[in-house]
N, CA, C and O atoms as CSV, one atom per row, in Angstrom:
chain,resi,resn,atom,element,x,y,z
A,1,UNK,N,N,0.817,-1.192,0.000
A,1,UNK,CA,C,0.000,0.000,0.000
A,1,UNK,C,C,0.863,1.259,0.000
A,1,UNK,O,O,0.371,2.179,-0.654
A,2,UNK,N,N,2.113,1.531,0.619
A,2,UNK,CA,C,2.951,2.307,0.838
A,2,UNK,C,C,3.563,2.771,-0.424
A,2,UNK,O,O,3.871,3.949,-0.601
A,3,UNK,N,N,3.762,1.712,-1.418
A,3,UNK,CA,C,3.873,2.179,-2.536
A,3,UNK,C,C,2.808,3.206,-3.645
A,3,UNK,O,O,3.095,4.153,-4.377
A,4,UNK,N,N,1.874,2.709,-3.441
A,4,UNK,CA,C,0.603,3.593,-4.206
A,4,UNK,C,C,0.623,4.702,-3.707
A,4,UNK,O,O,0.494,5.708,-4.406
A,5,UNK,N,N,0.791,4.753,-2.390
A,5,UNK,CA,C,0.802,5.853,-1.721
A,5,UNK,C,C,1.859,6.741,-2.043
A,5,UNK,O,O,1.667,7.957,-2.080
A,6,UNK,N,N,3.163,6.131,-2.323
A,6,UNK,CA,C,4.293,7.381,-2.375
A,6,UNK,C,C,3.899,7.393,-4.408
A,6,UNK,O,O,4.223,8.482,-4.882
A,7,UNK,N,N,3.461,6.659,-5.201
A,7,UNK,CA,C,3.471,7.066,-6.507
A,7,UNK,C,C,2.075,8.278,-6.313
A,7,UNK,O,O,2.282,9.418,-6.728
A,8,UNK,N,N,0.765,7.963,-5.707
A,8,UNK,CA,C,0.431,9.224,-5.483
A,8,UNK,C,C,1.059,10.724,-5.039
A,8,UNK,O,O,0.908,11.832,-5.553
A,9,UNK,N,N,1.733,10.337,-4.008
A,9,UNK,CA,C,2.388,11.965,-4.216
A,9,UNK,C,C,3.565,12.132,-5.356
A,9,UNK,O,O,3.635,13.100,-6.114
A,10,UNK,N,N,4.294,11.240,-5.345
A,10,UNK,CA,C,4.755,12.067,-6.477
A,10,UNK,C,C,4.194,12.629,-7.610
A,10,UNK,O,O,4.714,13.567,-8.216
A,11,UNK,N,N,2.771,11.896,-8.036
A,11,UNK,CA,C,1.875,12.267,-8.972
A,11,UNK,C,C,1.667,13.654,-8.975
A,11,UNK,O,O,1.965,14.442,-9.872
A,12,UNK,N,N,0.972,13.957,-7.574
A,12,UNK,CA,C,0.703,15.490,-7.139
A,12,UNK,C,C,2.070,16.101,-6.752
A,12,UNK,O,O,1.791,17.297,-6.671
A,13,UNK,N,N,3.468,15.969,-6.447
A,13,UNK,CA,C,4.129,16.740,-7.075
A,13,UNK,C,C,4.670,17.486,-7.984
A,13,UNK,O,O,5.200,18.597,-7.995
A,14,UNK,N,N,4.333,16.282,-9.119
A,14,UNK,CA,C,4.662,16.656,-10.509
A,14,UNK,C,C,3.422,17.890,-11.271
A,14,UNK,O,O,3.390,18.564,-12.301
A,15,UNK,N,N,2.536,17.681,-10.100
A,15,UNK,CA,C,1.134,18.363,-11.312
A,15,UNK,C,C,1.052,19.733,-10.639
A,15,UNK,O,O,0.440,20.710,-11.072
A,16,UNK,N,N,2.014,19.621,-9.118
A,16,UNK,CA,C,1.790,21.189,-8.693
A,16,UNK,C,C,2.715,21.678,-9.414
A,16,UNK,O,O,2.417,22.692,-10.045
A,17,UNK,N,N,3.877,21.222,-9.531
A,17,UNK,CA,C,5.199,21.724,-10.738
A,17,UNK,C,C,4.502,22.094,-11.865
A,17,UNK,O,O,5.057,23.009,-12.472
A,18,UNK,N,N,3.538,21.723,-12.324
A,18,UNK,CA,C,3.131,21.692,-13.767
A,18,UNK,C,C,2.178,22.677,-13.751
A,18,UNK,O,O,2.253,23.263,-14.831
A,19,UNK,N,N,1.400,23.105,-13.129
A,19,UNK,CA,C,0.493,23.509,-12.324
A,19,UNK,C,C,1.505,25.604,-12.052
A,19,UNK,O,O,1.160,26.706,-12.478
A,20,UNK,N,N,2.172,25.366,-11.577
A,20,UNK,CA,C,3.291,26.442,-11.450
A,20,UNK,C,C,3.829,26.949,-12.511
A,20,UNK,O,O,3.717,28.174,-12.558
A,21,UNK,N,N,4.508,26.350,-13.600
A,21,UNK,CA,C,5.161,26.524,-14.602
A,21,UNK,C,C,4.265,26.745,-15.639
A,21,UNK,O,O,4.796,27.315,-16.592
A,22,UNK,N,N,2.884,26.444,-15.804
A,22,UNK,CA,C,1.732,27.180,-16.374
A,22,UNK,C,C,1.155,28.120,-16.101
A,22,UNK,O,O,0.175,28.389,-16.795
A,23,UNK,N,N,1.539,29.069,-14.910
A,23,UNK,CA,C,0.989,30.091,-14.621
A,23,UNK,C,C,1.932,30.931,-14.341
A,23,UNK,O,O,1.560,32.070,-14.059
A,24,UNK,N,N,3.465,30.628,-14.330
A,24,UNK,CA,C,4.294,31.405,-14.494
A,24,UNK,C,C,4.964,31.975,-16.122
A,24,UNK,O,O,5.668,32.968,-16.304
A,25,UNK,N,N,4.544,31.125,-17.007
A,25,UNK,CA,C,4.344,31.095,-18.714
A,25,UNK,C,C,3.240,32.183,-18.906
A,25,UNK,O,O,3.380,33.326,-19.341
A,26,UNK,N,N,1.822,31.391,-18.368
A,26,UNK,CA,C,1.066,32.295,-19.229
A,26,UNK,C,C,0.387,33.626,-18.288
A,26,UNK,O,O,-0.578,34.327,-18.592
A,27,UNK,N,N,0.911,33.668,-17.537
A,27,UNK,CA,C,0.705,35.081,-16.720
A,27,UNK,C,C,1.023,36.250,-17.164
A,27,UNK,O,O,0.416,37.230,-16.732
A,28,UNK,N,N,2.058,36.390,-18.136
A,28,UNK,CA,C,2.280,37.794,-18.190
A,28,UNK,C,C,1.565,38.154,-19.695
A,28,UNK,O,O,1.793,39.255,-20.197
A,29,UNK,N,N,0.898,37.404,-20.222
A,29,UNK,CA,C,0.345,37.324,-20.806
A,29,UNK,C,C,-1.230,37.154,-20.960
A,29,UNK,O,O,-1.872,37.502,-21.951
A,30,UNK,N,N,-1.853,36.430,-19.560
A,30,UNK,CA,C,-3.247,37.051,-19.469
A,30,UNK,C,C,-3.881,37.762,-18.932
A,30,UNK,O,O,-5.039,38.116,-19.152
A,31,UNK,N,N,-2.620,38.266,-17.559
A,31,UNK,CA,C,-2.576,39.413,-17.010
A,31,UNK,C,C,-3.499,41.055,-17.551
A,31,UNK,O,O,-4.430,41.778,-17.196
A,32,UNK,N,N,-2.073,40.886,-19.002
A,32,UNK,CA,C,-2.564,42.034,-19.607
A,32,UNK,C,C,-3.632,42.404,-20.318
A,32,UNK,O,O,-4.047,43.520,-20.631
A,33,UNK,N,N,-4.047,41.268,-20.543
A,33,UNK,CA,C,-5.150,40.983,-21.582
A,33,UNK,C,C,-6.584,41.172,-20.987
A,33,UNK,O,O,-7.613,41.691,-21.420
A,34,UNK,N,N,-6.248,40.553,-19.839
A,34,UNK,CA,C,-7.755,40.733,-19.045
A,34,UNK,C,C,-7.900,42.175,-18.499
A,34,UNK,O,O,-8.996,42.681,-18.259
A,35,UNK,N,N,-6.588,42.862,-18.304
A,35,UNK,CA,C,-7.156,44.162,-17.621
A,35,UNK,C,C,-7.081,45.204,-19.238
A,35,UNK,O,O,-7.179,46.430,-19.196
A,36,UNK,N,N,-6.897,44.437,-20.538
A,36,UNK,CA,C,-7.315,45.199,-21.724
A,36,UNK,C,C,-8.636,45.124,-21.718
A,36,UNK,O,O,-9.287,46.168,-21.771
A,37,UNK,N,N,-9.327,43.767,-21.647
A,37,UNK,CA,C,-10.836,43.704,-21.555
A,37,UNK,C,C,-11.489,44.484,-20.913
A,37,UNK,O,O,-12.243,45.297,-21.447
A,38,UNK,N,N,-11.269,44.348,-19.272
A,38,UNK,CA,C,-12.335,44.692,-18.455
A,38,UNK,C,C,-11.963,46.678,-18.846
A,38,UNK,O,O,-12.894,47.408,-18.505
A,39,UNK,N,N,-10.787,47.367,-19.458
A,39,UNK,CA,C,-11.085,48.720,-19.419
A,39,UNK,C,C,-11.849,48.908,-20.640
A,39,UNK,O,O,-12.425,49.991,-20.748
A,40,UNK,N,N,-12.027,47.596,-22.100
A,40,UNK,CA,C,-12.710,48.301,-22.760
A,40,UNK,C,C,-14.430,48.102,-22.204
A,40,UNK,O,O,-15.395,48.844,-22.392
A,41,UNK,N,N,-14.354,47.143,-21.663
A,41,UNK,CA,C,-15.851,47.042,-21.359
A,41,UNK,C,C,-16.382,48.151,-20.011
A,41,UNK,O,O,-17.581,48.147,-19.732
A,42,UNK,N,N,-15.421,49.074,-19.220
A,42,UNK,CA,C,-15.405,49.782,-18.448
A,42,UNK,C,C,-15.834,51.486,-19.563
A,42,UNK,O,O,-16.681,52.353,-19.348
A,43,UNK,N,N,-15.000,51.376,-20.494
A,43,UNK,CA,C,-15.068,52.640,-21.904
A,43,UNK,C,C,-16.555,52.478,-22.322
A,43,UNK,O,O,-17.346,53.421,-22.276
A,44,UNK,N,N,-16.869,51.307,-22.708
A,44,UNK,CA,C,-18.111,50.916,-23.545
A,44,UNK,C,C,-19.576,50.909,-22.939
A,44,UNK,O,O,-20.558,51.498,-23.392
A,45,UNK,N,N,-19.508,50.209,-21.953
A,45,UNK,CA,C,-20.246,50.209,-20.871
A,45,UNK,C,C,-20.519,51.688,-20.042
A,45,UNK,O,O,-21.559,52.310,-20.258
A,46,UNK,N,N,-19.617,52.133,-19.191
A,46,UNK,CA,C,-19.439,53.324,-18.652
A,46,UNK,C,C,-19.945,52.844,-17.263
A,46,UNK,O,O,-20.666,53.638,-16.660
A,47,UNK,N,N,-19.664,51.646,-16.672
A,47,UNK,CA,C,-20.286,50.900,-15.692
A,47,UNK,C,C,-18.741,50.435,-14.953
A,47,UNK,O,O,-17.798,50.338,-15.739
A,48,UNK,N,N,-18.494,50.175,-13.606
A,48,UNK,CA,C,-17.740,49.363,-13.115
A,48,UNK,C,C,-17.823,48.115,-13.421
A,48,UNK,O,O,-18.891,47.502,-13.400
A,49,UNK,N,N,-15.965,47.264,-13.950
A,49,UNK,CA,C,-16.380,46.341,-14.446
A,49,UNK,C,C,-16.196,45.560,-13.246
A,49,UNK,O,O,-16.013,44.366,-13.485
A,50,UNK,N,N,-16.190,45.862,-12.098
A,50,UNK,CA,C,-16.209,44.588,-10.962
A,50,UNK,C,C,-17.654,44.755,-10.195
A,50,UNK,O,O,-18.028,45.922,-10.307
A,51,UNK,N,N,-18.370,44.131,-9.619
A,51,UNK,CA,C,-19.645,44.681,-8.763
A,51,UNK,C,C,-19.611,42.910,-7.427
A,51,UNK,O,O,-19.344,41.733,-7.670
A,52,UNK,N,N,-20.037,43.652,-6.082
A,52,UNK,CA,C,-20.022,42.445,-5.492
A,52,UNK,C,C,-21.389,42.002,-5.209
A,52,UNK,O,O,-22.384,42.721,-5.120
A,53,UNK,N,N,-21.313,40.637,-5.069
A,53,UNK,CA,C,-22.768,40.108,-5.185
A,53,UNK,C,C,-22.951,39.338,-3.840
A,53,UNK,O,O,-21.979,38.867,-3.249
A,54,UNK,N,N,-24.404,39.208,-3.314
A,54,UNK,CA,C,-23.982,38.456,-1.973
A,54,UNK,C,C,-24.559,36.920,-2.501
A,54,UNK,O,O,-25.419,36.616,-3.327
A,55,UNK,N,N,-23.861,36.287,-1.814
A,55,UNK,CA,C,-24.362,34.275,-1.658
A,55,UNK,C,C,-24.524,33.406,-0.324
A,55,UNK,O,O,-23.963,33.501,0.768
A,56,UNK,N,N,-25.219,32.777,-0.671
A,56,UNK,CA,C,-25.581,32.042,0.723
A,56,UNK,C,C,-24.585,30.967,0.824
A,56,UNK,O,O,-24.258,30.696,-0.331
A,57,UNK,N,N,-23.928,30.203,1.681
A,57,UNK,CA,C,-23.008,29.773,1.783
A,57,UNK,C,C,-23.605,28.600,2.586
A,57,UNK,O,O,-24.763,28.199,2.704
A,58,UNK,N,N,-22.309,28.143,3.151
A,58,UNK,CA,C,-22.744,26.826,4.723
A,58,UNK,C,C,-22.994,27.419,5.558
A,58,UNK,O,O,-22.574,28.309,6.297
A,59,UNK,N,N,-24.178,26.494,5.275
A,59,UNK,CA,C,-25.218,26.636,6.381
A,59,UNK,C,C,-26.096,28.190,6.975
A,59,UNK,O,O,-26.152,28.897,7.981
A,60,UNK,N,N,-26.795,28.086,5.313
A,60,UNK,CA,C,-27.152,29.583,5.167
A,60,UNK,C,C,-26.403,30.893,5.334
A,60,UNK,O,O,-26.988,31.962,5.160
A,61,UNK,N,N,-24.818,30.817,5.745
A,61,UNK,CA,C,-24.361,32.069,6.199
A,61,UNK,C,C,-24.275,32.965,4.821
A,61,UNK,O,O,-24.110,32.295,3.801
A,62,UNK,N,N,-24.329,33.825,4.722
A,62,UNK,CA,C,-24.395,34.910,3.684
A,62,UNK,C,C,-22.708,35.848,3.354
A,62,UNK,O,O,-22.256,36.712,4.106
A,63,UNK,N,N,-22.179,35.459,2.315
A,63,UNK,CA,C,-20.699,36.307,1.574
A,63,UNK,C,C,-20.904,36.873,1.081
A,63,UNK,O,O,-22.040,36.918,0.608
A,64,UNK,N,N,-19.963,37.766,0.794
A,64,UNK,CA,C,-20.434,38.570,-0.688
A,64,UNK,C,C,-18.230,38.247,-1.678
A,64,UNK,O,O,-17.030,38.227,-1.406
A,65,UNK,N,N,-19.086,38.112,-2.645
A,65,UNK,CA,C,-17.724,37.499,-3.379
A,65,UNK,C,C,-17.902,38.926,-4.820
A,65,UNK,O,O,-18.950,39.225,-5.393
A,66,UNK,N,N,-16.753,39.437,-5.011
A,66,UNK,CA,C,-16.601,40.119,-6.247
A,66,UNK,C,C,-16.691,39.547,-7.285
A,66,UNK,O,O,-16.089,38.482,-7.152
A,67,UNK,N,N,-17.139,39.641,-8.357
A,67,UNK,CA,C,-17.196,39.704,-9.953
A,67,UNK,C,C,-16.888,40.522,-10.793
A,67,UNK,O,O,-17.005,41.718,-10.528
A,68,UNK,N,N,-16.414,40.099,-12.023
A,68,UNK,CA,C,-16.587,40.664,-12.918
A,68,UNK,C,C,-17.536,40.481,-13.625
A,68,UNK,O,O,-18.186,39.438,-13.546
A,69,UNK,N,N,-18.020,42.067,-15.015
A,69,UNK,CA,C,-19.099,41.749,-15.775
A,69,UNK,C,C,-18.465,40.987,-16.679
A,69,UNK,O,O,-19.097,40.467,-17.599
């Protein structure tokens, strides 16, 4: 059993590595892109493009989590 067990983590080592090195690639790159979007839809709109919304959570407790439009 000890074995499955250590090929599982290495599994999830390899995928947080992978996991890392995909968001250190494509970060500087969707970074910019998304805050190109949300100012044209901020120009176009003439609306804030973030607004917070509330949700009911566990055990009915109530959040409020930000969005974008």
């Amino acid at each position: 059993m000890s074995k499955n067990r250590n090929d599982l983590e290495d599994k999830l080592k390899w995928q947080r590595a992978s996991d890392l090195m995909t968001l250190a690639l494509l970060s500087p790159i969707l970074i910019p892109a998304t805050a190109c979007v949300l100012a044209i839809s901020y120009l176009d709109c003439g609306i804030p493009p973030f607004y917070v919304q509330s949700r009911v959570g566990y055990m009915g407790r109530e959040f409020n989590i930000v969005k974008a439009r």
